[in-house]
C-alpha positions as a Markdown table, in Angstrom:
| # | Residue | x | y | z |
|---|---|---|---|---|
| 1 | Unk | -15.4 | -40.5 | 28.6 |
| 2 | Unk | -13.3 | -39.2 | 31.6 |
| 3 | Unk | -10.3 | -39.0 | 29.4 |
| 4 | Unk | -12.1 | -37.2 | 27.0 |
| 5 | Unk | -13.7 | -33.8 | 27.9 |
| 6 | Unk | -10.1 | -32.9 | 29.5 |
| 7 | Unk | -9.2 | -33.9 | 25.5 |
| 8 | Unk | -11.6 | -31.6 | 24.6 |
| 9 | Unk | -10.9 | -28.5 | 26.8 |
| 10 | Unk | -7.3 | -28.5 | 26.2 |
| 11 | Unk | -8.3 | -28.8 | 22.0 |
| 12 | Unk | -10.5 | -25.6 | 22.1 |
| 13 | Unk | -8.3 | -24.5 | 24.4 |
| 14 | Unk | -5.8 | -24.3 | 21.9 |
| 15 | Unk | -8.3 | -23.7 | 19.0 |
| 16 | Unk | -9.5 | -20.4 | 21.1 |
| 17 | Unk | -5.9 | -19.2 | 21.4 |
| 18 | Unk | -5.0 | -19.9 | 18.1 |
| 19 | Unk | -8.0 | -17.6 | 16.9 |
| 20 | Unk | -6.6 | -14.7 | 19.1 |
| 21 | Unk | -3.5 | -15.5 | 17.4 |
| 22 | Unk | -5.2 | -14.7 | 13.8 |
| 23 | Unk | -7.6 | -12.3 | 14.7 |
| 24 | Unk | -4.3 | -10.2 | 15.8 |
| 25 | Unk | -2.4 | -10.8 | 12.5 |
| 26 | Unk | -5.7 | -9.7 | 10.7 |
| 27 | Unk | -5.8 | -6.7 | 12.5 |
| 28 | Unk | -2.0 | -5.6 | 12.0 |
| 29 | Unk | -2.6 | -6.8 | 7.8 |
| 30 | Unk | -5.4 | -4.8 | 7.9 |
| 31 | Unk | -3.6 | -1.8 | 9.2 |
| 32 | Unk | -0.7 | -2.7 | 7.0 |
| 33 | Unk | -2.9 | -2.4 | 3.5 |
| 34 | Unk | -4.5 | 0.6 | 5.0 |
| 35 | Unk | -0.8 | 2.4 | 5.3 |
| 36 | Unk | -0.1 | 0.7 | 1.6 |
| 37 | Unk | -3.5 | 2.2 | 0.4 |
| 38 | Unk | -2.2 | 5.7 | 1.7 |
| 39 | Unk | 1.2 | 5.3 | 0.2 |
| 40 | Unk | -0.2 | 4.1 | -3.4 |
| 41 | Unk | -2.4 | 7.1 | -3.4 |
| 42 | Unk | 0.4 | 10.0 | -2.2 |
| 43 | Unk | 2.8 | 8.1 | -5.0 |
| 44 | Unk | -0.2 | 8.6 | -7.8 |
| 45 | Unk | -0.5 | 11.8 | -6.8 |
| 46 | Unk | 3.5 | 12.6 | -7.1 |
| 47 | Unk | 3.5 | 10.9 | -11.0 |
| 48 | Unk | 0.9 | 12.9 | -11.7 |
| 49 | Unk | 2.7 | 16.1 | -10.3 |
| 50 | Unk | 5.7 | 15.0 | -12.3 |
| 51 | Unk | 4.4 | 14.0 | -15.4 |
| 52 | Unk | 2.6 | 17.9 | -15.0 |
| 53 | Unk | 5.9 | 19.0 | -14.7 |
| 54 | Unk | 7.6 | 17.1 | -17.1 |
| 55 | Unk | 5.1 | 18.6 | -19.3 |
| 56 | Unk | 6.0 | 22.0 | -18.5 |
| 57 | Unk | 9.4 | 21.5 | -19.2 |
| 58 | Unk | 8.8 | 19.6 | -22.6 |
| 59 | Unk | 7.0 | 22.6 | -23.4 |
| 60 | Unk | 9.4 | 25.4 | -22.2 |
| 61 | Unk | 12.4 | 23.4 | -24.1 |
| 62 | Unk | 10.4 | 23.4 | -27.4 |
| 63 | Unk | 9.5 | 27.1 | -27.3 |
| 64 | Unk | 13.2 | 27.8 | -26.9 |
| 65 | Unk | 14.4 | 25.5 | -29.3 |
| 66 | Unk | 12.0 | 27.5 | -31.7 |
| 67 | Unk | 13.4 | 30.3 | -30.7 |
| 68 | Unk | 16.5 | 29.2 | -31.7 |
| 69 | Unk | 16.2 | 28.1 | -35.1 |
| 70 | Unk | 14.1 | 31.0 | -35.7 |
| 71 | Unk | 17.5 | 32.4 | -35.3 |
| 72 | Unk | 19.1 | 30.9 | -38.4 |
């Protein structure tokens, strides 16, 4: 019984430090996803400002492709 409390307290001990150990990487994948979540979000935005763009340009090149076979 002497031999094992000391057993015991070094085990959670170890256990408790091992927690902190996690609880710490949860925290930093936590703030990890949140910068991810941020970054998805500004990308979505930029396709969406490009494809709106790409648009514009698809149109502007068919008007003056019109144009020029209205020419001939």
């Amino acid at each position: 019984m002497n031999e094992i409390l000391p057993q015991l307290e070094q085990l959670i001990e170890k256990l408790l430090e091992k927690n902190q150990q996690l609880n710490s990487e949860v925290s930093s994948l936590k703030e990890q996803v949140g910068k991810l979540i941020d970054e998805n979000e500004t990308l979505q935005l930029e396709i969406l400002e490009s494809e709106e763009k790409q648009k514009e340009t698809s149109t502007a090149l068919a008007g003056l492709l019109s144009k020029l076979q209205s020419i001939d």
